[in-house]
C-alpha positions as CSV (number, residue, x, y, z in Angstrom):
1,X,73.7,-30.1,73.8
2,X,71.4,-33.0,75.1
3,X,74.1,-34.8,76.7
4,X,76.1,-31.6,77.8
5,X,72.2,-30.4,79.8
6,X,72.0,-34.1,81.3
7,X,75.5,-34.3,82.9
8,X,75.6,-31.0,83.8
9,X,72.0,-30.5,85.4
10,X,69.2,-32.3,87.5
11,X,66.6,-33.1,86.0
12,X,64.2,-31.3,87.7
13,X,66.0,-28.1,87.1
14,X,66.1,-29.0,83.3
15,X,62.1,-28.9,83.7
16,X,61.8,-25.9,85.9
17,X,64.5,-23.3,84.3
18,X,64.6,-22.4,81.6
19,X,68.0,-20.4,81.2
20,X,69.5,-23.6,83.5
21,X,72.7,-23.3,80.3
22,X,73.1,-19.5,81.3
23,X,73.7,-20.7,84.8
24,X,75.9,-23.9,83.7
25,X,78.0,-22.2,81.0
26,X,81.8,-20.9,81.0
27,X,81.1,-17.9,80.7
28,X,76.8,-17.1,81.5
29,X,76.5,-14.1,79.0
30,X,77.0,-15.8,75.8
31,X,74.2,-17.5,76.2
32,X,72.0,-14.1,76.2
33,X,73.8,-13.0,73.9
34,X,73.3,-16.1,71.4
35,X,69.7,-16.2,72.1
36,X,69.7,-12.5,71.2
37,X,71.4,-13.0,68.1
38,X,69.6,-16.4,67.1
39,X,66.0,-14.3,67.6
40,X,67.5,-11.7,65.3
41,X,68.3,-13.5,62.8
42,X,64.6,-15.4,62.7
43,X,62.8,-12.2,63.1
44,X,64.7,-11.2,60.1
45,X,64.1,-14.0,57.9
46,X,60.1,-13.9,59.0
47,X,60.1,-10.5,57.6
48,X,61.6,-11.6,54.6
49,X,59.4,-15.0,54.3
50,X,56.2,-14.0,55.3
51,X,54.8,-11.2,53.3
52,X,56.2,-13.0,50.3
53,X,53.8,-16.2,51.3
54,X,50.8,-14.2,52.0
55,X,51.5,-12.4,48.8
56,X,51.7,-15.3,46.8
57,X,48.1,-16.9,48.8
58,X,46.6,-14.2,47.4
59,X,47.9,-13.7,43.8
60,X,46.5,-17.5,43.9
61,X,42.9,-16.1,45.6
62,X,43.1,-18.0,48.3
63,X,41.3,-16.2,50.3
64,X,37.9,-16.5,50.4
65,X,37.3,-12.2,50.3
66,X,38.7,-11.5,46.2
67,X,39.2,-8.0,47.6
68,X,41.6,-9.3,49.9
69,X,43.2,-11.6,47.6
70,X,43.8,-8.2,45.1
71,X,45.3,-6.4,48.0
72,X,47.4,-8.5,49.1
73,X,48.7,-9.6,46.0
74,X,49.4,-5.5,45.0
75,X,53.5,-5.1,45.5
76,X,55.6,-1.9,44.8
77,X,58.4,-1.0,42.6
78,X,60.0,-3.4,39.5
79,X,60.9,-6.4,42.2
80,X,57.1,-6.1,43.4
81,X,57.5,-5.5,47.2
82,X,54.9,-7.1,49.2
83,X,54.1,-3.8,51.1
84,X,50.7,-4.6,52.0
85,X,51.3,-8.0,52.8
86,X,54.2,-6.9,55.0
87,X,51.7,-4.6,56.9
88,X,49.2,-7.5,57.8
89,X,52.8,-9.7,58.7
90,X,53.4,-6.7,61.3
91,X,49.9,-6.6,62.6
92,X,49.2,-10.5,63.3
93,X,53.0,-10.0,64.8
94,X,52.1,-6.9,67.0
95,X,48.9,-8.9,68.3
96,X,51.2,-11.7,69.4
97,X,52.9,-9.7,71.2
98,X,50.8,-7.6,72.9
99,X,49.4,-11.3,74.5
100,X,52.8,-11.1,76.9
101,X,52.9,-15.0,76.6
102,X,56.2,-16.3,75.3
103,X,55.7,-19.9,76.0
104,X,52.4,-19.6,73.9
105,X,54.2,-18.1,70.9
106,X,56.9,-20.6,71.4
107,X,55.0,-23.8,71.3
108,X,52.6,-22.3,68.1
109,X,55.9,-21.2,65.9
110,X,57.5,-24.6,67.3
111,X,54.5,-26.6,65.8
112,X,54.2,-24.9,62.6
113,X,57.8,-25.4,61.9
114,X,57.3,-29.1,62.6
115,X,54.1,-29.3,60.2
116,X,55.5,-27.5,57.3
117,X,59.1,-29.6,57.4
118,X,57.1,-33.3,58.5
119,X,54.7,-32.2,55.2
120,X,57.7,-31.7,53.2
121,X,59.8,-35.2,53.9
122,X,55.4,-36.7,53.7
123,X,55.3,-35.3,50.4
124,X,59.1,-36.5,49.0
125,X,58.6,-40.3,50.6
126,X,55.2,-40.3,48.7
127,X,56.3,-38.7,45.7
128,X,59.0,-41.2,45.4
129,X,56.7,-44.2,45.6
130,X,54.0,-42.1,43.0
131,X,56.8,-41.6,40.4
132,X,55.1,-39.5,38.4
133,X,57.2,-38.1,35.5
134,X,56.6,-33.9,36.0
135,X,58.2,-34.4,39.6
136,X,61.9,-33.5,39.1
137,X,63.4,-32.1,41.9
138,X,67.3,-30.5,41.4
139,X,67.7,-32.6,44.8
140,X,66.7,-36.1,45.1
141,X,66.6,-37.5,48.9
142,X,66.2,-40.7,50.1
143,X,62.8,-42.7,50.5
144,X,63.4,-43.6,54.0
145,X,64.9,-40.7,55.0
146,X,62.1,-38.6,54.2
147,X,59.8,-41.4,56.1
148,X,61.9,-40.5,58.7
149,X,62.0,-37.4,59.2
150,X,58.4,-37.4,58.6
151,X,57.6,-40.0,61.1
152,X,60.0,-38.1,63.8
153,X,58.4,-34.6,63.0
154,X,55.0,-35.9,64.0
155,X,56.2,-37.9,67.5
156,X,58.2,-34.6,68.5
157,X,54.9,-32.4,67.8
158,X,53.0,-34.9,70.3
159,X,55.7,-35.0,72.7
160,X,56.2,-31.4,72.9
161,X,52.5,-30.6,73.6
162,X,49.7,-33.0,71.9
163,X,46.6,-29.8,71.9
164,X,48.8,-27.9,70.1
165,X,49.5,-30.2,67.6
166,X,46.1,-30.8,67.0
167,X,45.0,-27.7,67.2
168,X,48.4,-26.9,64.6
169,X,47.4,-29.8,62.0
170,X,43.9,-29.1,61.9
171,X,44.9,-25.3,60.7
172,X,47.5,-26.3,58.4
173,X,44.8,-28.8,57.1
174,X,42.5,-26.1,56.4
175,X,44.3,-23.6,54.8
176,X,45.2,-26.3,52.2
177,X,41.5,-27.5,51.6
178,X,40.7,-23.7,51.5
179,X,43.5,-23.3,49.0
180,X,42.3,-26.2,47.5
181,X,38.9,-25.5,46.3
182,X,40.2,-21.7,45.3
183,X,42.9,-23.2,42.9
184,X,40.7,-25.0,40.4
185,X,42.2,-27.0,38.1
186,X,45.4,-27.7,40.2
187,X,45.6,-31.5,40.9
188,X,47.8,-30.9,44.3
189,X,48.2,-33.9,46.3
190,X,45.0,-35.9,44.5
191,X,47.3,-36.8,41.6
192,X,50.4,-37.4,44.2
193,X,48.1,-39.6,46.5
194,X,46.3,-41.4,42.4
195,X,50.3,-41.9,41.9
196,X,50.9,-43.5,44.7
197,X,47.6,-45.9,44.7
198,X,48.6,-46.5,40.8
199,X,52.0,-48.0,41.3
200,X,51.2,-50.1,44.7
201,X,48.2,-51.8,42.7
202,X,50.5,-52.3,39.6
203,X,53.1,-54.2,42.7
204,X,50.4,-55.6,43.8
205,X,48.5,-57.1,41.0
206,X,52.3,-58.7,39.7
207,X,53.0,-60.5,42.8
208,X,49.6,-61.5,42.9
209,X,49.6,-62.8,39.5
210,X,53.1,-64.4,40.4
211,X,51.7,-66.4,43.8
212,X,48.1,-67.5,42.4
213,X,48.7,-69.0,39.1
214,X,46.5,-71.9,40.4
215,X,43.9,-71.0,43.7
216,X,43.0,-73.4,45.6
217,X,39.4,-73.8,46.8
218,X,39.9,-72.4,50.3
219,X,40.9,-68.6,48.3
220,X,38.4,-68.6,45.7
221,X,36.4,-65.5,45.4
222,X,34.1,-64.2,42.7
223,X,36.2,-62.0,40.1
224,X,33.0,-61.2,38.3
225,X,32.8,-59.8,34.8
226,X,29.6,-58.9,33.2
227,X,28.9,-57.6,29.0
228,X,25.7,-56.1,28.4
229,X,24.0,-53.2,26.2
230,X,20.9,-53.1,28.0
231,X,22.4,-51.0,31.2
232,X,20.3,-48.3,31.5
233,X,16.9,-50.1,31.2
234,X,16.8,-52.0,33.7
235,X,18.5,-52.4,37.6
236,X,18.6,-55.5,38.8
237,X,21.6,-56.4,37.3
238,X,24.2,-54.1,38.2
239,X,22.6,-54.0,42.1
240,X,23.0,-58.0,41.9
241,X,26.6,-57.0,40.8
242,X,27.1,-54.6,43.6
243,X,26.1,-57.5,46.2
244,X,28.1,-60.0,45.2
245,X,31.3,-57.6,45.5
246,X,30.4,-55.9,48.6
247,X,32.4,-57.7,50.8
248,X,33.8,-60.5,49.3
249,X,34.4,-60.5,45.6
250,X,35.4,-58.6,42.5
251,X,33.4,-56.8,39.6
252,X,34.0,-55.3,36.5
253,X,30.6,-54.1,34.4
254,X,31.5,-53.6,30.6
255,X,28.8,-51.4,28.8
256,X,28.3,-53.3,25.0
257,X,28.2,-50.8,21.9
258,X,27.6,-52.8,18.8
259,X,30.0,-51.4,15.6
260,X,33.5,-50.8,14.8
261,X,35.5,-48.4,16.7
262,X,35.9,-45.1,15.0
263,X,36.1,-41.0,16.3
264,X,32.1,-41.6,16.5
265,X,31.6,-44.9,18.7
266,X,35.1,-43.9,21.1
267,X,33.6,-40.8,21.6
268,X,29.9,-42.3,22.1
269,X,32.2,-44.8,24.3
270,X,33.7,-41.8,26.6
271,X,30.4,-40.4,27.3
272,X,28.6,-43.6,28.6
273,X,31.4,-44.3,30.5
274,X,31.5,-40.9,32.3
275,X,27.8,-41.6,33.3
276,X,28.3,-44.7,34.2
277,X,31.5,-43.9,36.8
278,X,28.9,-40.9,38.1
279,X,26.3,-43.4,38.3
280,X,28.7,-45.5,40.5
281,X,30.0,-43.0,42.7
282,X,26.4,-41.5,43.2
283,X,25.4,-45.3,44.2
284,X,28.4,-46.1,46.0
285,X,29.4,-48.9,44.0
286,X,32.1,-51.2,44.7
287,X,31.5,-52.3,40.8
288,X,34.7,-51.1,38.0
289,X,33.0,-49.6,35.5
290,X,34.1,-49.3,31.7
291,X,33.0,-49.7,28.5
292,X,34.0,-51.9,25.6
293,X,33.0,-51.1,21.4
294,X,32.5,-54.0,19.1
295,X,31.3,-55.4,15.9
296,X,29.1,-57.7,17.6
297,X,28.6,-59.7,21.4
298,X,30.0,-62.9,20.9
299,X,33.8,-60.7,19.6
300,X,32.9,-58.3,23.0
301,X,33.2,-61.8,24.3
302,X,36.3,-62.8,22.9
303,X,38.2,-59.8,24.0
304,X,36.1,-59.3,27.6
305,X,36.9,-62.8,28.5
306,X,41.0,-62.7,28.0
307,X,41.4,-58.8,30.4
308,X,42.3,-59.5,33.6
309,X,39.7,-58.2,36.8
310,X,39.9,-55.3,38.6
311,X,41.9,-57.0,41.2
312,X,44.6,-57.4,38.8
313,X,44.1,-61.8,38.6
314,X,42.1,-63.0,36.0
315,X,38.1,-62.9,36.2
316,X,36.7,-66.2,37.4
317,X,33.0,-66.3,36.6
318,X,30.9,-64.5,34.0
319,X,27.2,-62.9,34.5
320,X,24.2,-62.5,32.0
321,X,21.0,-61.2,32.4
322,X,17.8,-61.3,31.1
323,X,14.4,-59.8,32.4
324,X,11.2,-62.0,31.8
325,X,9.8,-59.2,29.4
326,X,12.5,-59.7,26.8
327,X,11.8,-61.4,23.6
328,X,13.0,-64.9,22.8
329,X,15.7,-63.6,20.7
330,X,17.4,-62.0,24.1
331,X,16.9,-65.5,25.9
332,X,18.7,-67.4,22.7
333,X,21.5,-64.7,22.7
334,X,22.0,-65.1,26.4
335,X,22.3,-69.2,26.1
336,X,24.6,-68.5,22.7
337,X,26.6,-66.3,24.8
338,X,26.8,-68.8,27.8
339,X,27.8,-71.8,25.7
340,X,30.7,-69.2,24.0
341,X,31.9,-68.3,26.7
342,X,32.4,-72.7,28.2
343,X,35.7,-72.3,25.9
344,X,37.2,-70.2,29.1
345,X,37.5,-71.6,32.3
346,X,35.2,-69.5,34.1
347,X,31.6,-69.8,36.1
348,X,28.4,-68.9,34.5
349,X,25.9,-67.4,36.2
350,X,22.0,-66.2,34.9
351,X,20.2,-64.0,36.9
352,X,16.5,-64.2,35.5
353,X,15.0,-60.9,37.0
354,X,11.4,-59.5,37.5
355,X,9.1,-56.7,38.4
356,X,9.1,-58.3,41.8
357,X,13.4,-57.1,42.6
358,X,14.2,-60.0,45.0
359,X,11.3,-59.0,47.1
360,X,12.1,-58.2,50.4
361,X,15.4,-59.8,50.4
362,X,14.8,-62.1,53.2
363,X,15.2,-66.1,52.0
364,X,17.4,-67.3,49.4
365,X,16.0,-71.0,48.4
366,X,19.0,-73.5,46.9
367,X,17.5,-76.4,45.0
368,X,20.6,-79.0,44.5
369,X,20.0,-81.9,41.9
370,X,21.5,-85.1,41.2
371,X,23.4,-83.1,38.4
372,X,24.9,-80.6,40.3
373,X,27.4,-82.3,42.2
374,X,30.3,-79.5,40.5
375,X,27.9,-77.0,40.8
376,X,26.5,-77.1,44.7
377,X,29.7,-75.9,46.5
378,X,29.4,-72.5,44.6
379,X,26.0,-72.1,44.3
380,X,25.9,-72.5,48.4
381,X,29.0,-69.8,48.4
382,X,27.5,-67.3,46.4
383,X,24.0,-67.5,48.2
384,X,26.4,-66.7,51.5
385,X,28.0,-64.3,49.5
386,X,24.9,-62.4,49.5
387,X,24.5,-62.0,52.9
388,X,27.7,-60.2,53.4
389,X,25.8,-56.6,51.7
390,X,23.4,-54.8,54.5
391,X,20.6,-55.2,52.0
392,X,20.4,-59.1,52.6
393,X,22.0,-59.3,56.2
394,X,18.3,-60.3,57.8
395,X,17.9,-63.5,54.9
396,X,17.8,-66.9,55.9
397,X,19.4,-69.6,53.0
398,X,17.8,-72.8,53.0
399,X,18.9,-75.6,50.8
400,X,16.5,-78.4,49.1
401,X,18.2,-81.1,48.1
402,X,16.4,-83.6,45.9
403,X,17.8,-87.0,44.9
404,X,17.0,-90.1,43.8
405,X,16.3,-92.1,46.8
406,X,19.1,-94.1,45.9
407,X,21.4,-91.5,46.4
408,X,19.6,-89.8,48.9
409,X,21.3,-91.3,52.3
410,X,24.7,-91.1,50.9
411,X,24.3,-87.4,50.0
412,X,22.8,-86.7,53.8
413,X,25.9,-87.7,55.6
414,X,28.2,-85.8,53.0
415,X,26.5,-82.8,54.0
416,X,26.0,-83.4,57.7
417,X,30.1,-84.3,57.5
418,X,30.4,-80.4,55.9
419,X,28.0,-79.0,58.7
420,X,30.1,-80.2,61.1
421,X,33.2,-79.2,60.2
422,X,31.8,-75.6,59.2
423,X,32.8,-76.3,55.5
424,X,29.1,-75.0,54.4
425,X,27.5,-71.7,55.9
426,X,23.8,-73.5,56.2
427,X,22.7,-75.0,59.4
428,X,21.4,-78.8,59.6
429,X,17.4,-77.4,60.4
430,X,17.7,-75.6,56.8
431,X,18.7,-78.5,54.4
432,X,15.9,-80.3,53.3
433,X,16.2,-83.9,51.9
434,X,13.4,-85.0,49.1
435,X,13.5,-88.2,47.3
436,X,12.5,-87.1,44.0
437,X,13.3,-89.4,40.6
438,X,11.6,-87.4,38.0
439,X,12.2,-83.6,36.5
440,X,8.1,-82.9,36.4
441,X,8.2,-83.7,39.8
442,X,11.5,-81.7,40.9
443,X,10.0,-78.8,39.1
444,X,6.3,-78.9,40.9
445,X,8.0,-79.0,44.4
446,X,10.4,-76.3,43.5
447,X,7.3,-74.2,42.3
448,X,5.6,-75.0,45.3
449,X,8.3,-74.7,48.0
450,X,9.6,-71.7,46.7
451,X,6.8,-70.0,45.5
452,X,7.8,-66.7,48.1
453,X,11.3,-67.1,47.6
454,X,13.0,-63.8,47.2
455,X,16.3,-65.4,45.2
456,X,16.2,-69.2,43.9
457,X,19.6,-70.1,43.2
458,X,19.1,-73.5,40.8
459,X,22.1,-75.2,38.5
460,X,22.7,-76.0,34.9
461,X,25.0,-78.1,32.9
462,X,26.0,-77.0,29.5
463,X,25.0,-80.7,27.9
464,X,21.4,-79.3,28.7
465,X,21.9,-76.2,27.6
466,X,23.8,-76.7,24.4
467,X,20.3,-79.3,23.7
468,X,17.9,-76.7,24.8
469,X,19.1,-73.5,24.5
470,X,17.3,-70.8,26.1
471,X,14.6,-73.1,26.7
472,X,16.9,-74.2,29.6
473,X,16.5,-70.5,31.6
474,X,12.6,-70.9,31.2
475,X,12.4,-73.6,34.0
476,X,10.5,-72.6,37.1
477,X,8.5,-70.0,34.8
478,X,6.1,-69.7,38.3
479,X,9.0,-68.5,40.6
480,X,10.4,-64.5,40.8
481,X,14.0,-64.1,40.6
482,X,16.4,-66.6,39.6
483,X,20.3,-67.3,39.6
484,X,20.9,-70.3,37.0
485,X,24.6,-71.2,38.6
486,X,26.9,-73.5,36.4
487,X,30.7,-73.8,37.6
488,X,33.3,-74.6,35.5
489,X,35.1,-77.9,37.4
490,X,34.2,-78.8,41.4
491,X,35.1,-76.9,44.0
492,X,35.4,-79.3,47.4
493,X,33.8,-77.7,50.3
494,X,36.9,-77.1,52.4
């Protein structure tokens, strides 16, 4: 017909008439009478359509009146004729009518067609990719057919007349939302649309897995995985969490119960993690929440440290906490827990917290040692890190690095050579250079110098630690809040 109108008609006639194939036709009545017979024969099956689909909106109470929804769902006789449904079809049909505008009616029925069949081949291209198990259709199409005919329903609604298919998918959007919050309980396209999400992160996650069996330093981003029992006494931790994967990394939060796992502690288990997920969404938490049951820490350890991260690769830095109010017995746990946890190859991080809550979250002070050579690159990156979240946008990083004064000239054109190539997020006027040969002394200029620090970010090695133990996370007793930072090989700075 399309190529019969185009050789057979100007174009501007196509535009301007529009009964030009009555006039270019054999024989000009068949035309009338086809478009007579064509409007029977869809009046008829719009009788026969629409009562039964405003019957069956309000047998499922649809409607936001329930007297209408009982009304309208009432039918007659053993087959349940939708008489009252067929009177309301007749009315909204009479008051399209009576507007005397053709054209109108044409372009709304047009649109509405297009909707409801571009929904249909949406719903069977995502279905396909959701493959859930209680969608079995008698008829199985084509992925990319339904993409298709979806994508072409949706270009011929905006080349047709773009306000009315606005105005036509904003309506069919909501009646379904109306539907939606009448029908509790129904899933409807939230468990299509899970599906969907479920399998391309499970695709995702293997090809991942299949491409970064070893990342280099230029990809590395915090996956971070943190164990505790003492979530809901305390803050800091979890909002530190929620920083650091903002923007650029990755966390998973694992709430400790202590015992074996029985009907008691799975169902004690389940509850936590239902507050916790609430918690979450009420914060807006970027952080995967879960919980893990276990005879004690260091076996929550075992099995935390070997489950992959939320991103699907495997978790590349750990996170413990204590406040400065716990008793010693939580500081020696932490550094037992630290030094179990040097059998994986991950980063260890120690965020020492106070009343104080990072303060006003305006400087971040980095104090790099002569021991912290593996440790400096990440320490730097997670301090950056920190500026990607709102909360810390306005705070300055500045970087102390004391040396021996033997060391100290080398050390400053290394890290001028990483300015200058933008290899380190710190400008020159914010690296400070101190010759320092003697730990009493690095720790009195680190009081000093960062006394109003909001975050000091300091390293550790676990020779120190494993001699020390959690006399290690004491140092710089005067200062607020501290990250203790201790990688697991060196990162180069490219």
């Amino acid at each position: 017909i399309v190529f019969k109108l185009a050789a057979s008609a100007p174009i501007d006639m196509l535009a301007e008439d529009q009964l030009i194939m009555e006039k270019i036709a054999i024989w000009g009545p068949m035309i009338l009478i086809g478009l007579a017979a064509a409007t029977i024969s869809s009046a008829l099956g719009s009788v026969l359509v629409a009562p039964r689909t405003i019957q069956a909106l309000g047998a499922d109470n649809s409607l936001p009146l329930p007297g209408i929804n009982k009304w309208l769902e009432t039918g007659v006789g053993a087959v349940n004729e939708p008489r009252n449904a067929t009177i309301l079809t007749g009315g909204l049909a009479l008051i399209i009518v009576m507007a005397g505008n053709v054209d109108f009616v044409a372009r709304l029925i047009s649109m509405f067609f297009m909707v409801t069949y571009g929904s249909l081949c949406a719903i069977s291209f995502l279905e396909h990719f959701a493959a859930r198990p209680d969608y079995r259709p008698s008829f199985r199409s084509r992925w990319y057919v339904s993409l298709f005919g979806a994508i072409i329903c949706t270009l011929m609604m905006f080349l047709m007349d773009p306000l009315y298919a606005i105005v036509a998918i904003l309506f069919m959007s909501g009646l379904y939302i109306l539907v939606a919050r009448k029908s509790k309980g129904k899933t409807g396209l939230a468990a299509m649309f899970e599906g969907v999400m479920t399998q391309a992160n499970r695709y995702m996650s293997v090809r991942l897995q299949e491409r970064r069996r070893r990342i280099s330093a230029s990809e590395w981003r915090p996956s971070v995985i943190m164990i505790n029992d003492r979530t809901f006494d305390r803050r800091s931790p979890l909002q530190f969490m929620r920083w650091i994967c903002h923007r650029y990394g990755f966390g998973t939060y694992l709430h400790f119960i202590k015992g074996p796992l029985n009907t008691k502690t799975f169902a004690q288990s389940e509850q936590i993690k239902e507050r916790l997920i609430r918690q979450a969404r009420q914060q807006k938490s970027p952080v995967y929440m879960d919980t893990v049951v276990s005879p004690s820490m260091t076996s929550a350890l075992a099995q935390s440290l070997q489950i992959p991260g939320v991103s699907g690769l495997n978790n590349n830095s750990i996170l413990f906490e204590f406040s400065i109010h716990d008793e010693d017995a939580i500081l020696e746990e932490v550094a037992e827990s630290c030094l179990f946890s040097s059998n994986s190859k991950m980063t260890r991080l120690v965020l020492r917290h106070s009343d104080f809550y990072f303060g006003e979250r305006k400087s971040i002070h980095i104090w790099l040692t002569w021991n912290d050579r593996e440790n400096a690159y990440l320490m730097i990156l997670f301090s950056y890190i920190l500026l990607g979240h709102p909360d810390w946008a306005d705070a300055e990083i500045k970087v102390f690095a004391a040396m021996p004064m033997n060391q100290l000239a080398e050390r400053r054109r290394e890290f001028q050579q990483f300015m200058s190539d933008g290899r380190i997020p710190v400008s020159e006027k914010n690296i400070r250079f101190l010759p320092i040969d003697d730990v009493e002394a690095y720790r009195e200029r680190v009081s000093r110098l960062s006394a109003d620090a909001d975050l000091l970010v300091v390293g550790f090695d676990l020779k120190g630690l494993a001699e020390r133990k959690g006399e290690t996370f004491k140092s710089h007793s005067t200062n607020k809040d501290v990250l203790f930072v201790n990688a697991h090989s060196e990162l180069s700075m490219d």
